[in-house]
C-alpha positions as CSV (number, residue, x, y, z in Angstrom):
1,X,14.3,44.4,-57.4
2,X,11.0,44.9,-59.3
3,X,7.8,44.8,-57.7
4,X,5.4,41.9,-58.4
5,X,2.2,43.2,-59.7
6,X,-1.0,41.7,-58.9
7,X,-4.6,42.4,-59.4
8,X,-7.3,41.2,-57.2
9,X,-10.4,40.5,-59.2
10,X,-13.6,40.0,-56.7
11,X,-17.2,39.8,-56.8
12,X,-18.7,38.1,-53.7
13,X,-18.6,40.4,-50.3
14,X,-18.6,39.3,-46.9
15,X,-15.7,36.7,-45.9
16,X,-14.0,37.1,-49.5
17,X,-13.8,40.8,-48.7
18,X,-12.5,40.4,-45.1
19,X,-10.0,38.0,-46.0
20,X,-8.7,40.6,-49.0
21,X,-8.0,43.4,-47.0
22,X,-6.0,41.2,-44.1
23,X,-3.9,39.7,-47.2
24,X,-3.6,43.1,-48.7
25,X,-3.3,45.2,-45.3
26,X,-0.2,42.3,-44.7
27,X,1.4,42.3,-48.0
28,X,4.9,43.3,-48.3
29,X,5.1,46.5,-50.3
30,X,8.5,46.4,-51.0
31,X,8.0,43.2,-53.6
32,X,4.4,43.3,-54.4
33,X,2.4,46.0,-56.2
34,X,-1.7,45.3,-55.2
35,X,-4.4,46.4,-57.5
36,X,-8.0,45.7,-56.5
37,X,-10.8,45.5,-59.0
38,X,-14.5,44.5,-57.2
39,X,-17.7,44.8,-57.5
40,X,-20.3,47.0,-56.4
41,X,-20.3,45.2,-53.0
42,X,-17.4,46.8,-51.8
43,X,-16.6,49.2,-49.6
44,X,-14.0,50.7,-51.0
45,X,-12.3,53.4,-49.3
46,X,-11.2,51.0,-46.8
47,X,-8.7,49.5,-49.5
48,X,-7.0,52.9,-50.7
49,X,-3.9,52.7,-48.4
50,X,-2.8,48.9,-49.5
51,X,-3.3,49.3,-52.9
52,X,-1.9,51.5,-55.7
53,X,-4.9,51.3,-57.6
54,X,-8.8,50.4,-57.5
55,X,-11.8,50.3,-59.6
56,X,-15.0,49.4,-59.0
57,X,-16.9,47.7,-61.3
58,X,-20.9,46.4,-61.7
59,X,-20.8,42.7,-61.2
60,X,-24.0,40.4,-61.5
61,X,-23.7,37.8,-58.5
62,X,-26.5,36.0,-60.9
63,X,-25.7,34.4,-64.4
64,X,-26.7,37.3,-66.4
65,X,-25.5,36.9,-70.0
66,X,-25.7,40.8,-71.1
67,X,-24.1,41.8,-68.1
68,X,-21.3,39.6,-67.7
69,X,-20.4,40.4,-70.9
70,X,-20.3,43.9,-69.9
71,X,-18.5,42.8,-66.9
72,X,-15.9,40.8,-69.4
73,X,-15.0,43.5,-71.2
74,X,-14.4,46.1,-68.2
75,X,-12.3,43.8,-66.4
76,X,-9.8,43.1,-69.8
77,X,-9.3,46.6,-70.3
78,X,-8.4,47.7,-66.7
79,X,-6.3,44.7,-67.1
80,X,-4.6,45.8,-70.3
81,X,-4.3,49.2,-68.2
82,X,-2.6,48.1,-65.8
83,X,-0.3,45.4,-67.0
84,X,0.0,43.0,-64.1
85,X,2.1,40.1,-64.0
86,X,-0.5,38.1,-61.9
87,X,-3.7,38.3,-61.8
88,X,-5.4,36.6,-58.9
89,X,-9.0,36.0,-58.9
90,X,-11.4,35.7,-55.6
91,X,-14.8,33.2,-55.4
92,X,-16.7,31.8,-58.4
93,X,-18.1,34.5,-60.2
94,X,-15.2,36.8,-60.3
95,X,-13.0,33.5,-61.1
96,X,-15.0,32.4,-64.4
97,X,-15.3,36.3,-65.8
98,X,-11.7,36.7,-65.2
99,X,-10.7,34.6,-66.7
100,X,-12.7,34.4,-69.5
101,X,-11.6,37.9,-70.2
102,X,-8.0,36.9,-70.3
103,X,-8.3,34.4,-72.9
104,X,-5.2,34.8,-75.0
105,X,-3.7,37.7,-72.7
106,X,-1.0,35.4,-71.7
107,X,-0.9,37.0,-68.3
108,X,-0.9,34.2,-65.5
109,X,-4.1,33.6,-63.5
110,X,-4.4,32.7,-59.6
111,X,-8.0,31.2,-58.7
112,X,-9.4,31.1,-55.0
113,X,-12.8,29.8,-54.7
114,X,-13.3,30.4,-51.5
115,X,-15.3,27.5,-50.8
116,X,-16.3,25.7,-53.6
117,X,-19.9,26.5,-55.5
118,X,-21.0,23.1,-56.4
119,X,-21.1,22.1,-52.5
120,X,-23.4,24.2,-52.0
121,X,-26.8,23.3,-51.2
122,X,-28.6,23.2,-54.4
123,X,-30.3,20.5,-56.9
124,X,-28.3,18.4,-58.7
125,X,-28.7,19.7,-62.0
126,X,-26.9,23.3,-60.5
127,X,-24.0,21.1,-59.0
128,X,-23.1,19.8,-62.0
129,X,-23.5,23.5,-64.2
130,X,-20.9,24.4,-61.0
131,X,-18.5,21.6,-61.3
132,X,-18.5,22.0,-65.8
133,X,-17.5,25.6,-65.3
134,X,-14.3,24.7,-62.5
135,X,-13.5,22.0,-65.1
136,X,-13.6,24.1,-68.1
137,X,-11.6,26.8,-66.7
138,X,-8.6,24.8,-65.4
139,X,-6.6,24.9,-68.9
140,X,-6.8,28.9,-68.3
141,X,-5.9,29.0,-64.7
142,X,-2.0,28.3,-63.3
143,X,-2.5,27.7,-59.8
144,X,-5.9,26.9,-57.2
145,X,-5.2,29.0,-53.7
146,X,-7.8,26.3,-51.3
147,X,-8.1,27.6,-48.4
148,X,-8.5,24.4,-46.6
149,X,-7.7,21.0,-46.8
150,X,-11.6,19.6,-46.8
151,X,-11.3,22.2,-50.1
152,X,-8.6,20.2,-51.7
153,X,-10.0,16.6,-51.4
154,X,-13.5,17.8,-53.1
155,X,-11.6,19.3,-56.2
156,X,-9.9,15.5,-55.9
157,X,-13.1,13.8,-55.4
158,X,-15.1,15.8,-58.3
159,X,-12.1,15.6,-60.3
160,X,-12.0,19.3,-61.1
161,X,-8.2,19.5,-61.5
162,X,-4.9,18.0,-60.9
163,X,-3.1,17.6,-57.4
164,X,-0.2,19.6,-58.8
165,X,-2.6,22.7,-59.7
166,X,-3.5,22.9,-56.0
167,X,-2.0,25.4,-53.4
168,X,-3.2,25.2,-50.0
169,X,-2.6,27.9,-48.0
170,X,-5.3,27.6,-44.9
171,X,-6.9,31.0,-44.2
172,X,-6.4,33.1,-41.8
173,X,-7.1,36.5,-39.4
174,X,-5.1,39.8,-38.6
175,X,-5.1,39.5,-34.7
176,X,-3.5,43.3,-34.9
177,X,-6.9,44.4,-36.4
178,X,-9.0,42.2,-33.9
179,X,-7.0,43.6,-30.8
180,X,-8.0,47.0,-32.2
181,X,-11.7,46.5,-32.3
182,X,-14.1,48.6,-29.7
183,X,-15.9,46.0,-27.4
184,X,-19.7,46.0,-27.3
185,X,-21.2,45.7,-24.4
186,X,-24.4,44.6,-23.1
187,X,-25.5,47.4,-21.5
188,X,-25.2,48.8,-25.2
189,X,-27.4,46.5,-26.4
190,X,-30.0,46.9,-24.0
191,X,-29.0,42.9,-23.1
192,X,-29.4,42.3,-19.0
193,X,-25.9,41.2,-17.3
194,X,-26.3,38.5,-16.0
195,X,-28.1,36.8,-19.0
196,X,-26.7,34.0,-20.7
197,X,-26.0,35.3,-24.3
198,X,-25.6,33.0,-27.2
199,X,-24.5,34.7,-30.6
200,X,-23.8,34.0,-34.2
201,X,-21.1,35.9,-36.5
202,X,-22.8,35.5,-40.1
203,X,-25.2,36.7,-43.0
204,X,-28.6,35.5,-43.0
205,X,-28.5,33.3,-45.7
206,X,-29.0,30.0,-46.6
207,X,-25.4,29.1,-46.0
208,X,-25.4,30.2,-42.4
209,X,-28.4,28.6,-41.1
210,X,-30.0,31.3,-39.8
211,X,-33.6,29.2,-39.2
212,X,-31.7,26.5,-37.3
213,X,-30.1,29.0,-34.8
214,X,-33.9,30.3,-34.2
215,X,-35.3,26.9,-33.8
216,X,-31.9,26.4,-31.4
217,X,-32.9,29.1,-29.4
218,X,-36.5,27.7,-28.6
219,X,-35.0,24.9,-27.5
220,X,-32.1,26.2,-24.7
221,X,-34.5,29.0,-24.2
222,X,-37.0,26.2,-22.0
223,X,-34.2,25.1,-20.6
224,X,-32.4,28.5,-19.8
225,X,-35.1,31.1,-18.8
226,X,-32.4,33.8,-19.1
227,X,-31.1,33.0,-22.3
228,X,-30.7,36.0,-24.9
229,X,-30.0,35.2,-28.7
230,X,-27.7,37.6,-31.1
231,X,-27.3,37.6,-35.0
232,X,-24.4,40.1,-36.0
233,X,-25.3,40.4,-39.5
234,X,-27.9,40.8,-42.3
235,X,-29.0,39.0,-45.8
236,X,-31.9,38.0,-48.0
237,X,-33.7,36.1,-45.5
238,X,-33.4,38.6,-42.6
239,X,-37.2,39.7,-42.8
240,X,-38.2,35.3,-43.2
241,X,-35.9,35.3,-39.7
242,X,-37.8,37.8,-38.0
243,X,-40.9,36.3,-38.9
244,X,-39.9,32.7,-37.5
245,X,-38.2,34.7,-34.1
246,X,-42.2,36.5,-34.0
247,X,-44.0,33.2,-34.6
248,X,-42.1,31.3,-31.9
249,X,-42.8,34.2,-29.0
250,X,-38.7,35.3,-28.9
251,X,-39.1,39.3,-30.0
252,X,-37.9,39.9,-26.3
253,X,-34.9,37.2,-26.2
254,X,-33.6,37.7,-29.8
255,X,-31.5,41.0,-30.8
256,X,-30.5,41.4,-34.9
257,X,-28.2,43.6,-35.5
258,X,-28.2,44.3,-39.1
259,X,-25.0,44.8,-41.1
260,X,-22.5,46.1,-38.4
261,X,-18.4,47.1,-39.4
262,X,-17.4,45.7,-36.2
263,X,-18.9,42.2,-36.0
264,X,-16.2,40.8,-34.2
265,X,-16.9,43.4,-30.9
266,X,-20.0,42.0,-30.5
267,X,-17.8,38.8,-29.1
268,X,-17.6,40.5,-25.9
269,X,-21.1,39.6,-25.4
270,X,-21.5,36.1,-26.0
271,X,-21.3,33.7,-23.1
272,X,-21.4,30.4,-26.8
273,X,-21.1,31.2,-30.3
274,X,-22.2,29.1,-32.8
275,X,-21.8,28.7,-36.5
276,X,-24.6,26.6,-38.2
277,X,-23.0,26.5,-41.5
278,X,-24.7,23.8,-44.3
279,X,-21.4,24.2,-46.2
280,X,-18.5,25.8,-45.5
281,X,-15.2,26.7,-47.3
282,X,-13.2,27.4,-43.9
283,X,-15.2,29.6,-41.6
284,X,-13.2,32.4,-40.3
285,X,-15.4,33.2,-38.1
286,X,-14.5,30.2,-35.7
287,X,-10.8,31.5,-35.6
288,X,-12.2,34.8,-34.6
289,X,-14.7,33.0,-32.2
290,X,-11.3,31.1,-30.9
291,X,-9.1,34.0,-31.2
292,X,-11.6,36.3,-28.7
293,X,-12.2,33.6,-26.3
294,X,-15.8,32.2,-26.7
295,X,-16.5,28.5,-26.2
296,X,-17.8,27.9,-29.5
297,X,-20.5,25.3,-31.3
298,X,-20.3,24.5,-35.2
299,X,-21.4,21.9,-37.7
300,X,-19.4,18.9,-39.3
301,X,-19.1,20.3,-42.7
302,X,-16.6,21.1,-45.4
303,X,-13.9,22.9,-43.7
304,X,-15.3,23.1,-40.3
305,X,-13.8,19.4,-39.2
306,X,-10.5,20.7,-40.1
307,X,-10.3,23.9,-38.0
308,X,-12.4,22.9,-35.1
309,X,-11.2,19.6,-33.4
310,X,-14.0,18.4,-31.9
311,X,-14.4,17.8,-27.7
312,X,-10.2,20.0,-28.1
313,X,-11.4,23.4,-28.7
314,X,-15.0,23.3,-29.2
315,X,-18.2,21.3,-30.2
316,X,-19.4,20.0,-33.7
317,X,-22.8,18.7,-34.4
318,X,-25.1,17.3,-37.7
319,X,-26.2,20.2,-39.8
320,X,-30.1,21.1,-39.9
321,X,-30.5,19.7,-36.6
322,X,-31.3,22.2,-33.8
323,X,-32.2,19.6,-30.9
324,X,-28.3,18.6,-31.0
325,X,-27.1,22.4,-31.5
326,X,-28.8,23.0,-28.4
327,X,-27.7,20.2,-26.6
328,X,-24.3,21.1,-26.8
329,X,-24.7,24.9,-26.4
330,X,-26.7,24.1,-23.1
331,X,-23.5,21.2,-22.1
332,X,-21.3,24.1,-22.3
333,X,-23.7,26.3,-19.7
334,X,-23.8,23.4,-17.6
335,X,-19.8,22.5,-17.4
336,X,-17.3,26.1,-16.8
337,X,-14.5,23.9,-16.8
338,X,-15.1,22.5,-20.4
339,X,-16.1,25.7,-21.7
340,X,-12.7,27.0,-19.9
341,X,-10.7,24.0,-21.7
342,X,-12.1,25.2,-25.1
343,X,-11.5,28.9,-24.9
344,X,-7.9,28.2,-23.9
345,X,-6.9,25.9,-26.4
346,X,-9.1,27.6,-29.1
347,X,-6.8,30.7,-28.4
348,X,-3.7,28.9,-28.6
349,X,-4.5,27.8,-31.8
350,X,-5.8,30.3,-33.3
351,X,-2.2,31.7,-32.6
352,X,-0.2,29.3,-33.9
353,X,-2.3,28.2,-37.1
354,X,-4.2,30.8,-38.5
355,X,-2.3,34.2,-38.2
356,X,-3.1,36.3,-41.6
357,X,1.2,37.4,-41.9
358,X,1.5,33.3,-42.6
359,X,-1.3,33.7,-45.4
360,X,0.5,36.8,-46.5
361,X,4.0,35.1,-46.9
362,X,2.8,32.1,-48.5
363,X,0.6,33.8,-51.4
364,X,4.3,35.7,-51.9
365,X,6.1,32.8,-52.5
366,X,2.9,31.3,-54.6
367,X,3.8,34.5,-56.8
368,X,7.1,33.5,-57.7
369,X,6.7,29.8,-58.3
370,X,4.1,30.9,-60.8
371,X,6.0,33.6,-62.1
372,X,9.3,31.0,-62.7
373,X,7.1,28.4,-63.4
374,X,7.4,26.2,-60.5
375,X,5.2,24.1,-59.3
């Protein structure tokens, strides 16, 4: 039997990128052929065993009308190169250049947004640019991969396309590649033993919250003298972040570590993990949170609600608001029993729901309903 062959178009980094190389990584290579064009974000080399092809191409995260063009017209002709059957197309930007540039290609496009742009947090006038552009594109695209249900029901609610367009297939983690990762440990990071450690998976960015896990930390930090605070990540407002963590007296409770390849071995430090998200397509770091065994603290946003059930296997709070995110990171210090409750039922869900081989199969069989046209 002939191989499907797909390309993977993708701009943004980060969670986009993690979640490509668990689908690829888990693809079967006896019926799919895997082609990977991204952007300059990339790291590459990682790819080169799960794919029989990859190009890296300069990609504007920005509206930039001279380079996207550029952008346009590299992405059509390593296209026409490689003659795919599919191609599928990962997060906003890579999603509107795509398939711009296979405007009467007749070659079926797969769209993944990844979380959806116009829920971000943003003025109104940008929201609606966002939703005109998902709405425009629809006609060109045969099927939208939402990785959550909360994802589905606000493409219903801002009427961006058609039930019947929509695939979910919920997101999910290669537990192989988790089991594989080095711990950290404290004494690595200079952090005392017997300190209670409170940590965050996640860029600094907007998005993440980064201000609201500072302003957190002040708070548990008066009521835990011991307390020690860990960012495993980096962004734009990194510098803004170390300001605020100066400002409020914290230099000595507060580690950063920068962009790190192993964020998820930094888990073996944190006694709560939190993720402060102000929107949120799924949040895959709560299944690796859940997966690794840390009582965990998130916001009730997007996704979020969907994948953490809230009082079952962890606690959700009210976004921008730090006295509540530290009231129910300082609950879980105070109650090892409920904290124990979490981690276990976190675990076992993580298990059952969110293994990466289920994502794997079910973007397969996506492939061949869109290739027989099936819906």
């Amino acid at each position: 039997m002939q191989k499907i062959r797909v390309v993977h178009v993708a701009e943004a980094a980060g969670g986009v990128e993690r979640y490509l190389y668990a689908l690829l990584k888990n693809s079967d290579s006896q019926k799919i052929e895997n082609y990977l064009i991204a952007s300059q974000h990339y790291e590459m080399g990682k790819f080169k065993k799960y794919v029989s092809g990859e190009y890296q191409l300069q990609m504007a995260h920005a509206a930039c009308f001279k380079n996207d063009k550029a952008t346009v017209k590299q992405i059509k002709k390593t296209v026409r190169q490689i003659k795919p059957d599919i191609v599928y197309a990962h997060s906003t930007k890579a999603g509107a250049l795509t398939r711009i540039a296979l405007m009467g290609m007749h070659i079926p496009v797969i769209y993944n947004p990844h979380g959806w742009a116009f829920n971000m947090a943003q003025s109104k006038k940008k929201e609606l640019a966002y939703r005109l552009i998902e709405k425009v594109q629809i006609p060109f695209t045969k099927k939208v991969v939402c990785i959550s249900e909360a994802e589905m029901q606000s493409a219903m609610q801002k009427h961006i396309c058609s039930k019947d367009k929509i695939k979910i297939i919920p997101n999910g983690i290669d537990f192989d590649l988790l089991d594989k990762v080095q711990p950290v440990t404290r004494r690595d990071l200079g952090i005392l033993e017997d300190a209670f450690v409170v940590g965050q998976i996640g860029r600094l960015s907007e998005q993440k919250s980064p201000d609201v896990f500072v302003e957190m930390a002040e708070k548990i930090k008066k009521e835990i003298p011991n307390s020690f605070f860990v960012m495993v990540g980096d962004g734009n407002l990194e510098a803004e972040i170390r300001r605020l963590i100066k400002s409020k007296g914290l230099e000595d409770s507060f580690l950063i570590t920068g962009w790190v390849d192993n964020p998820t071995g930094y888990l073996n430090c944190f006694d709560v993990s939190t993720l402060l998200s102000r929107w949120e397509g799924f949040g895959l770091a709560l299944v690796e949170y859940m997966y690794c065994g840390v009582p965990l603290v998130s916001t009730k946003v997007d996704a979020i609600p969907y994948v953490v059930d809230d009082g079952v296997d962890g606690l959700l709070v009210e976004p921008d608001n730090p006295y509540e995110a530290a009231k129910a990171v300082i609950r879980i210090h105070e109650d090892p029993a409920l904290a124990a409750k979490f981690v276990a039922n976190g675990l076992s869900i993580a298990k059952d729901k969110y293994d990466v081989r289920r994502v794997a199969k079910q973007t397969l069989k996506l492939y061949y309903k869109v290739l027989h046209n099936l819906k």
